[in-house]
C-alpha positions as CSV (number, residue, x, y, z in Angstrom):
1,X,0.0,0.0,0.0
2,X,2.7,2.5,0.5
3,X,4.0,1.9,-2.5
4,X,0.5,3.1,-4.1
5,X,0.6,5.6,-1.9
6,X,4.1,7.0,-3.1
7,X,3.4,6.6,-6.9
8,X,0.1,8.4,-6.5
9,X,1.9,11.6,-4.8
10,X,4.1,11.1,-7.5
11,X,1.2,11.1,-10.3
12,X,0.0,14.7,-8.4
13,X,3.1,16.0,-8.9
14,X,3.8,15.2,-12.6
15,X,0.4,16.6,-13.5
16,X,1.2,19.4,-11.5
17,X,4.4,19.8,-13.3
18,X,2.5,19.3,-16.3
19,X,0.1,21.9,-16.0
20,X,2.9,24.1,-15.5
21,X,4.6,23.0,-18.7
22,X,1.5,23.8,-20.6
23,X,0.7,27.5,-19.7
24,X,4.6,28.5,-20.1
25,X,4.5,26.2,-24.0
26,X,1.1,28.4,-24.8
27,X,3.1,31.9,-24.2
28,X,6.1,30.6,-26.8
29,X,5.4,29.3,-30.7
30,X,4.7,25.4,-30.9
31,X,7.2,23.1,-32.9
32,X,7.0,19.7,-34.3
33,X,9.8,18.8,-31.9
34,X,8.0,20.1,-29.0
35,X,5.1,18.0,-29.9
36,X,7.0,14.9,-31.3
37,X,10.0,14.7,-28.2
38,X,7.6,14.2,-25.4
39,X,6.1,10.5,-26.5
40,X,10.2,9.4,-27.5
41,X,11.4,10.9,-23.9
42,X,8.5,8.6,-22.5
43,X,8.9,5.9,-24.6
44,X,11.9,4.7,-22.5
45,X,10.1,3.9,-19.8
46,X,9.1,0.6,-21.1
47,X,12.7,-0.7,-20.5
48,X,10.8,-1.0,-16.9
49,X,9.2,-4.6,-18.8
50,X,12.7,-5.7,-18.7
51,X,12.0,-6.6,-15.1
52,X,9.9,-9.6,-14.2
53,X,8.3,-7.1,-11.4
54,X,6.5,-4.9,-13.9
55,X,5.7,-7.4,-16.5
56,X,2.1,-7.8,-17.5
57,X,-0.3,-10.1,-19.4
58,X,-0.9,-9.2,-22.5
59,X,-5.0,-8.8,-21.7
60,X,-3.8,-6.1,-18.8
61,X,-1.4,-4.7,-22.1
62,X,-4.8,-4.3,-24.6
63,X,-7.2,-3.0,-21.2
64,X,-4.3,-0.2,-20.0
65,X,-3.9,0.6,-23.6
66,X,-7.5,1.2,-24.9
67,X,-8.5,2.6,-21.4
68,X,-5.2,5.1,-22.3
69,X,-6.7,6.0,-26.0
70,X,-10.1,6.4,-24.2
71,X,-8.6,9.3,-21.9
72,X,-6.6,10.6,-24.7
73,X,-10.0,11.8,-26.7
74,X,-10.1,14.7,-23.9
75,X,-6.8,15.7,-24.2
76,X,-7.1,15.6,-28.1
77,X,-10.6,17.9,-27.6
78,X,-8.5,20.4,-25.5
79,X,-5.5,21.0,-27.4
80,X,-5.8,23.5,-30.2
81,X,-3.7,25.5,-31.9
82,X,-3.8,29.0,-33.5
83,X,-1.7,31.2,-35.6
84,X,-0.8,34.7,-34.1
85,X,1.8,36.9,-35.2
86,X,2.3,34.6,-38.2
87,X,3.3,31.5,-35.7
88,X,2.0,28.8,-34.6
89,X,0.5,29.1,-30.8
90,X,-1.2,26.5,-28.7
91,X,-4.1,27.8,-27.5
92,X,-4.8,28.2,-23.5
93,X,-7.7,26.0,-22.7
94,X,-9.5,26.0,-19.2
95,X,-10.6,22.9,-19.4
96,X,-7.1,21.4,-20.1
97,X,-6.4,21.8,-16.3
98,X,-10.1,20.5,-15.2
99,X,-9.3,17.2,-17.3
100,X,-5.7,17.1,-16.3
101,X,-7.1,16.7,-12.6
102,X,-9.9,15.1,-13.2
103,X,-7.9,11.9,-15.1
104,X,-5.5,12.1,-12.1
105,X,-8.3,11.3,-9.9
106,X,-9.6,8.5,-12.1
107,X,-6.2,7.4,-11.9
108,X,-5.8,7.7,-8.2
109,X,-8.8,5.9,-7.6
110,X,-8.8,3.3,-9.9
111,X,-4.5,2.5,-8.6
112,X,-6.6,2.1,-5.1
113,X,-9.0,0.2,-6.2
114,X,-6.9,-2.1,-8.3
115,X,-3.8,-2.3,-5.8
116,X,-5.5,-4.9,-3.6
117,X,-5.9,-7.4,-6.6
118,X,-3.0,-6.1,-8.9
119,X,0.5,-6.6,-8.0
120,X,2.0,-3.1,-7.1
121,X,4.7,-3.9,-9.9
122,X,2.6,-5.2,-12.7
123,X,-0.1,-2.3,-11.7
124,X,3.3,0.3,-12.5
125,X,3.4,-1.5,-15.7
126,X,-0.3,-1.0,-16.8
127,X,-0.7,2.3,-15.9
128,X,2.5,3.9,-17.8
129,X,1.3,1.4,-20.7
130,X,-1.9,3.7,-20.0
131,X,-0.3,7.0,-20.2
132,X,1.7,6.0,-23.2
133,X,-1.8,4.9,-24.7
134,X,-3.1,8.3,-23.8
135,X,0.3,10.4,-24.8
136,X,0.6,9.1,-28.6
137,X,-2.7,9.3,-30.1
138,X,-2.9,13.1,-28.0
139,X,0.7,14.1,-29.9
140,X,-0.1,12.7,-33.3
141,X,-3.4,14.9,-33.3
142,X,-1.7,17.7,-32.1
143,X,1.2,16.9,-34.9
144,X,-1.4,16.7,-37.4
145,X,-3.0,19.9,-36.5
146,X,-0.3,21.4,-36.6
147,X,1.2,20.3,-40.0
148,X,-2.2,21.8,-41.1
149,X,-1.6,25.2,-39.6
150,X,2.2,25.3,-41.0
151,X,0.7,24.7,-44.7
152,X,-2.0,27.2,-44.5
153,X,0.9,29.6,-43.2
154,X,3.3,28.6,-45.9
């Protein structure tokens, strides 16, 4: 249980982090390496399957991973872009930081919920294959979005 305990303080302070990330990004012009670097920076955390500890089945693989592409629809909803000053800006959304939070408590919850049946290590597993689900369909739309903005500026 403390080890729930620690990753979900954790969790709270990555989204808070997060957040912070995203108001400073909306005050600068967006990249494609801004929006591509995040999911390969991420993407190493699966050398953490490596380890028998945070293996997982490959039916807790397909749940954490649809569940992830589930979430990721609100974060694709809330990330928009607009062109200002002849850049590329993404735009501040309100509701960014109410669904930021609000998938933080899911995540809480369901961690709580889970770690009684769930082995803390395969549990670590399934939710960063969950947050990798949610990450790259989030950063492809925003990439796509994007390209589309830099060809109506060009």
């Amino acid at each position: 249980m403390d080890m729930v305990i620690i990753s979900s303080v954790g969790a709270a302070l990555m989204a808070v982090f997060v957040m912070f990330v995203r108001m400073k990004a909306a005050k600068k012009p967006a990249s494609a390496k801004k929006i591509i670097l995040p999911p390969i920076f991420m993407s190493t955390g699966a050398l953490m399957f490596i380890f028998p500890y945070f293996r997982v089945t490959p039916l807790e693989i397909l749940e954490a991973a649809l569940v992830g592409m589930l979430f990721s629809i609100l974060l694709v909803k809330t990330s928009k872009f607009e062109i200002r000053e002849n850049q590329i800006y993404l735009k501040r959304s309100k509701a960014f930081v109410f669904i930021l939070i609000g998938l933080l408590i899911i995540r809480i919850i369901a961690k709580l919920i889970l770690s009684s049946s769930i082995h803390v290590g395969q549990l670590g597993g399934m939710f960063w294959i969950l947050a990798f689900g949610m990450i790259v369909p989030w950063r492809i739309a925003m990439y796509m979005d994007f390209r589309k903005l830099q060809r109506q500026l060009s």
